[in-house]
C-alpha positions in Angstrom: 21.4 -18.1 -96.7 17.7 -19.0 -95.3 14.6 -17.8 -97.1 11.7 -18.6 -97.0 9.6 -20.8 -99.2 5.7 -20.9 -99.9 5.3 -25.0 -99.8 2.3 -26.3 -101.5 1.0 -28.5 -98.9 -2.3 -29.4 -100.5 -4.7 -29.5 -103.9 -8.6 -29.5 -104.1 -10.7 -28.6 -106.9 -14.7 -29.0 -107.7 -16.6 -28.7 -111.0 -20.2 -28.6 -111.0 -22.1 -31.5 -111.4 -24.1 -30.4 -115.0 -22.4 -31.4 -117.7 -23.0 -30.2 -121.4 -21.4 -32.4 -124.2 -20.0 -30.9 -127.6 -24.3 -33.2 -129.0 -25.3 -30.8 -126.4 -24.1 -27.6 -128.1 -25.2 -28.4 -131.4 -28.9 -28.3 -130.5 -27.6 -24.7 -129.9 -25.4 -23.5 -132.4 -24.5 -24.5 -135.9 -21.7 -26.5 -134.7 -20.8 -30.0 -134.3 -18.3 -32.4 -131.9 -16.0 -33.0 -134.7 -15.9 -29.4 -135.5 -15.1 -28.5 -131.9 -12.8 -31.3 -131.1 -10.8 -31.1 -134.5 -10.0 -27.0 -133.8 -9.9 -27.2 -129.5 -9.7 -30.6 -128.5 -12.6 -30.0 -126.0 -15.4 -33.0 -125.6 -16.9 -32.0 -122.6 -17.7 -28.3 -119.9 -19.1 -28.4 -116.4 -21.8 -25.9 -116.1 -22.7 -24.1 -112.6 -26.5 -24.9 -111.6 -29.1 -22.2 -111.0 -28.2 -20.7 -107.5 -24.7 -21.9 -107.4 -22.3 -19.1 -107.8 -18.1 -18.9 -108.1 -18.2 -18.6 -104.1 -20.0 -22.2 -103.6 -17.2 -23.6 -106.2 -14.4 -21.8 -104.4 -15.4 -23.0 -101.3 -15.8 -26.6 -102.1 -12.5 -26.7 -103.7 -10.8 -25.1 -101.0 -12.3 -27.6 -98.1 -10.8 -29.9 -100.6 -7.4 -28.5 -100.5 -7.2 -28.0 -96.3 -8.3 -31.8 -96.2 -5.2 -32.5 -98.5 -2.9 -30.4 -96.3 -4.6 -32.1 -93.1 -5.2 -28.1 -92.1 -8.3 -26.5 -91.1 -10.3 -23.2 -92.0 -8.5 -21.6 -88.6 -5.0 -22.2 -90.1 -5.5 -20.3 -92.7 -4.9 -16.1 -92.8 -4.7 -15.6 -96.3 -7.2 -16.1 -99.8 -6.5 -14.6 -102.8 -8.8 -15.6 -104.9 -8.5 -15.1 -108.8 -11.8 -15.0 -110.9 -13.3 -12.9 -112.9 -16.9 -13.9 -112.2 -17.4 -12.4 -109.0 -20.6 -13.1 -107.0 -21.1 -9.5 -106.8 -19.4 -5.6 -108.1 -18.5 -6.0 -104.3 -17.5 -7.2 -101.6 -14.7 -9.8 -102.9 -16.0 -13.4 -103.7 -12.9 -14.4 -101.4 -14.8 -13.0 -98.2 -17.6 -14.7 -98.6 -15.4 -17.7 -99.1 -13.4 -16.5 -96.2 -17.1 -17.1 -94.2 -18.5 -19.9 -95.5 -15.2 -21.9 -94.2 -15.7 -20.8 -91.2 -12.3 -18.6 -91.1 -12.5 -15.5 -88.7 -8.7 -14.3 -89.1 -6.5 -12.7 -91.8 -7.0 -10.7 -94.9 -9.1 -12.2 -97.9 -9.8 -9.9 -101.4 -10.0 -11.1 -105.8 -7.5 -10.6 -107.6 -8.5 -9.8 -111.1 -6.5 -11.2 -114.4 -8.7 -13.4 -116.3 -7.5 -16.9 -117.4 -3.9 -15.5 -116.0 -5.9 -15.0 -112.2 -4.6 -18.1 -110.7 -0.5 -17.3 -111.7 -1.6 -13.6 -110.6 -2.5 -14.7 -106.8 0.4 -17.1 -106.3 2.3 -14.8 -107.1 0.7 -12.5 -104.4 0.4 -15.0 -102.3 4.0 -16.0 -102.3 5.2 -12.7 -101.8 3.0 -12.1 -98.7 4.6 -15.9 -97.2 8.1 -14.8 -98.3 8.2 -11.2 -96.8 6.5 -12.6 -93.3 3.1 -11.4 -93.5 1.4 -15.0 -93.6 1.9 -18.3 -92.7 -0.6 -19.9 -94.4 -2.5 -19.1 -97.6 -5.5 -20.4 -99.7 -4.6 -19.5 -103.6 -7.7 -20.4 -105.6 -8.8 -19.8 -108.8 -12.6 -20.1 -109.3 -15.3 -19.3 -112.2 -18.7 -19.5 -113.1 -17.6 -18.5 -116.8 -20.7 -20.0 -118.3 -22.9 -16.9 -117.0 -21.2 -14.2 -119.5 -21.4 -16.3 -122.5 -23.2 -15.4 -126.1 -24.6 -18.8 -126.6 -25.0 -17.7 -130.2 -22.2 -17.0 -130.8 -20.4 -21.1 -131.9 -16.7 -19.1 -132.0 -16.7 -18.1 -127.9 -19.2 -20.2 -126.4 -18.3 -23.7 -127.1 -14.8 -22.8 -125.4 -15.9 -22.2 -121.7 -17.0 -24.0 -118.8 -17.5 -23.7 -115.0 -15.1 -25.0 -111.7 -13.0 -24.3 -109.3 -9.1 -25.5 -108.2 -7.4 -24.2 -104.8 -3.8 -24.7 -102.8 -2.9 -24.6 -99.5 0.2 -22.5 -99.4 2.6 -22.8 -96.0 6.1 -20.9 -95.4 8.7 -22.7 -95.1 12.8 -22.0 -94.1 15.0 -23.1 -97.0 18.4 -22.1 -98.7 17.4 -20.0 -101.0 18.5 -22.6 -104.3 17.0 -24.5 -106.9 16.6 -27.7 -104.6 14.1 -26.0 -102.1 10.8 -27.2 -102.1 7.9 -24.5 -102.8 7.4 -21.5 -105.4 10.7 -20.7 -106.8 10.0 -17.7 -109.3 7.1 -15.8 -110.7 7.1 -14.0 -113.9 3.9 -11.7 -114.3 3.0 -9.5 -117.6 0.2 -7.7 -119.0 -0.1 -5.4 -122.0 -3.2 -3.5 -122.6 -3.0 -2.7 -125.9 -4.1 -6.1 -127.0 -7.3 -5.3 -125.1 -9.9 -5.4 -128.2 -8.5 -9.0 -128.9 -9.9 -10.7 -125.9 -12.5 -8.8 -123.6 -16.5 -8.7 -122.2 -18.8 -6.3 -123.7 -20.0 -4.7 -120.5 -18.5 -3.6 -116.8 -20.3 -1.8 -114.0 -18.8 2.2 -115.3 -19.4 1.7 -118.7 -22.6 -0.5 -119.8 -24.4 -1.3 -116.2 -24.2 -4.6 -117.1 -21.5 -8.0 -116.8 -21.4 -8.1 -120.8 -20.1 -11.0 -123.0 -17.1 -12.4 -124.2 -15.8 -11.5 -127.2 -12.4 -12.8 -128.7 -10.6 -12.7 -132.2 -9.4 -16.2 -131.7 -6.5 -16.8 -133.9 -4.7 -13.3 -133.4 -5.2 -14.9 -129.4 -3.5 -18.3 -130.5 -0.7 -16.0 -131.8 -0.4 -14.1 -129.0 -0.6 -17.0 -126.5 2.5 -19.1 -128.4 4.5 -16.7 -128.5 4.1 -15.1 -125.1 3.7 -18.5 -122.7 6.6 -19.6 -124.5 8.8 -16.5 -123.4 7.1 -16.4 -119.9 8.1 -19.6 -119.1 12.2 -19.9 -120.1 12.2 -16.4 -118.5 10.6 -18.2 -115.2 13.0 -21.4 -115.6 15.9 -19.2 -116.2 15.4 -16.9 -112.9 14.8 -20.1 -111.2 18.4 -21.6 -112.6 16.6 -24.0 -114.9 16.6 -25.4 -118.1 13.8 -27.0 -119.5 15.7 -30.3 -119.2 14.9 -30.0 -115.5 10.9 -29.4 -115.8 9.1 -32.5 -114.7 5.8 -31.4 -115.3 4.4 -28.7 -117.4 0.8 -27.5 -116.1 -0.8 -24.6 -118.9 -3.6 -22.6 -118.4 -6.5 -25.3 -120.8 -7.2 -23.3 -123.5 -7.2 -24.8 -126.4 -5.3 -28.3 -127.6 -3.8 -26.6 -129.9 -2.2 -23.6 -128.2 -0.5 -26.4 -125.7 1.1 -28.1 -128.3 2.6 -24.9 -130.0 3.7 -23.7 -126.7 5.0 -26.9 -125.7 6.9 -27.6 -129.5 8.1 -23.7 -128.8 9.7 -24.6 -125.2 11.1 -28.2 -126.5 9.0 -29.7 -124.2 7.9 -33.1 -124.8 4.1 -33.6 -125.3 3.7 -36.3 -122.9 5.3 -33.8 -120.2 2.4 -31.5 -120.6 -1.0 -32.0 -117.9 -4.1 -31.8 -120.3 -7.5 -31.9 -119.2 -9.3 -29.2 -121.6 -10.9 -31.9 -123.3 -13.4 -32.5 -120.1 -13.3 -29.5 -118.4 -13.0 -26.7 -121.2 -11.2 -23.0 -120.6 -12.0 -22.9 -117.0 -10.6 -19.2 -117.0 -8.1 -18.9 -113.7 -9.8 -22.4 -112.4 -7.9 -24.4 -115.5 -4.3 -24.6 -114.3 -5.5 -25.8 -110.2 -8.0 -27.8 -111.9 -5.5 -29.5 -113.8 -2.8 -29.5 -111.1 -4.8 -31.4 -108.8 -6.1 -33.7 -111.2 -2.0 -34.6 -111.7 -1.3 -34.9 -107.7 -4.2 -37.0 -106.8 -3.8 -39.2 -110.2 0.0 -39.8 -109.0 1.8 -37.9 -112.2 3.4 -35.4 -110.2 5.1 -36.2 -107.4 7.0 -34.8 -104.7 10.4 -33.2 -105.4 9.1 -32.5 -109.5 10.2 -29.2 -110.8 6.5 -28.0 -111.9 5.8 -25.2 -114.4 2.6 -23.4 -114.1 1.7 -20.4 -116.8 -1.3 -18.8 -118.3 -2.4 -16.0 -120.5 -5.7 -14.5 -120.3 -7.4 -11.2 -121.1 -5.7 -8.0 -120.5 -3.1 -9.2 -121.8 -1.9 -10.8 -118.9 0.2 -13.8 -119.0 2.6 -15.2 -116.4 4.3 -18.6 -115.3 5.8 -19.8 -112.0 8.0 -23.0 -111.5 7.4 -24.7 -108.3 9.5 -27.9 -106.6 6.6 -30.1 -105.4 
């Protein structure tokens, strides 16, 4: 039977040029690089300059992506774009991304989940390719995370940097199986009972203001085991895989430590996992296109790999998707 497929046909990402250093954050807070390394595995954040907001970032990384897909703003009639540090309460970040490319067709709106906002908008993205309503879609995942940080506060703030990572989406016909190219399942969650565990102190209704973040950080790492772990063999299972078959597993870059339980949890070998928290930090729902295109353009993953994306992030949300490259 045909279907059909969204293909990922290209990868861009951008991080800002500033970059702050574990020495760095120890002029700030009573921490140090060993502390921070020894309990995250982070060395190193990107940090947006003054006047350079999650639309610039966006932006960049999606010209990025349409250069990798040999496509051009006008091809495009979809971006969903997940962040949760939007240039403004309103209009979307993804229509002034929408206009700074230069597109002047199609549909473009935020999709809010947190660190989880990239899985959330493939998987609206995919659905809008599958069911006919677009041919070709931007999915991107941008934040400037840095501007709702307590930098007092050594437990949240040496966790978080700023970037951006984008794909270029296309339908394709296929069969419908395991062997077609292109988004084979998503599995999205959320649970918002868990909300006091991971949140920002402020929001437009309530406090006027954007807030901070505030996490208890090991009920999170609990959470996050336990939870991307399920996610994902549900995802691999709908898809008609075994984690045998993953090639590649890309995680939302949290912590060191949280992709090593997860990955110990699926029976996933280490060396199968793309990790690139220790230079670019929790990126929030830039991490996992960040670290996918770092993978593509390094040559790790290759066509054909069966790829497994998840995240968890505030909310809870959590989700994974398992892609053929």
């Amino acid at each position: 039977m045909s279907v059909r497929r969204s293909v990922i046909v290209g990868c861009g990402s951008y991080l800002p040029q500033k970059v702050l250093t574990n020495h760095d954050l120890a002029k700030l807070v009573d921490t140090s690089d060993e502390w921070i390394v020894e309990r995250t595995g982070i060395r190193t954040r990107h940090i947006a300059a003054e006047g350079e907001f999650t639309s610039h970032l966006a932006t960049k990384a999606a010209q990025r992506a349409l250069q990798a897909a040999g496509l051009k703003a006008g091809d495009v009639d979809l971006i969903v774009l997940g962040t949760t540090t939007p240039d403004e309460t309103f209009p979307a970040t993804a229509t002034r991304v929408q206009e700074q490319l230069g597109m002047t067709r199609g549909v473009a709106f935020d999709v809010q989940a947190v660190c989880s906002g990239f899985i959330f908008s493939l998987a609206v993205a995919d659905n809008f390719l599958r069911l006919g309503q677009a041919e070709t879609a931007l999915v991107i995942g941008a934040e400037t995370f840095s501007r709702i940080l307590d930098w007092s506060d050594r437990s949240t703030c040496v966790l978080f940097g700023d970037g951006a990572g984008a794909v270029v989406l296309r339908a394709e016909q296929a069969t419908g199986t395991s062997q077609d190219r292109g988004v084979l399942t998503t599995k999205l969650h959320s649970d918002g009972r868990q909300h006091d565990l991971l949140y920002a102190s402020g929001g437009v209704s309530s406090t006027k203001t954007a807030g901070v973040v505030r996490m208890d950080g090991p009920k999170v790492f609990k959470h996050a085991v336990e939870k991307l772990a399920d996610v994902v063999h549900e995802s691999l299972a709908d898809a008609g895989l075994g984690a045998s078959d993953v090639n590649w597993v890309v995680p939302h870059q949290a912590n060191r430590r949280i992709l090593a339980g997860v990955s110990k949890k699926l029976g996933i070998e280490d060396d199968k996992v793309i990790v690139t928290v220790d230079h670019h930090a929790n990126t929030s729902a830039a991490s996992v296109p960040l670290a996918l295109t770092e993978a593509v353009q390094d040559g790790r993953i290759k066509p054909d790999d069966i790829v497994v994306l998840e995240a968890m992030g505030g909310g809870f949300s959590w989700g994974a998707a398992v892609v053929r490259m």
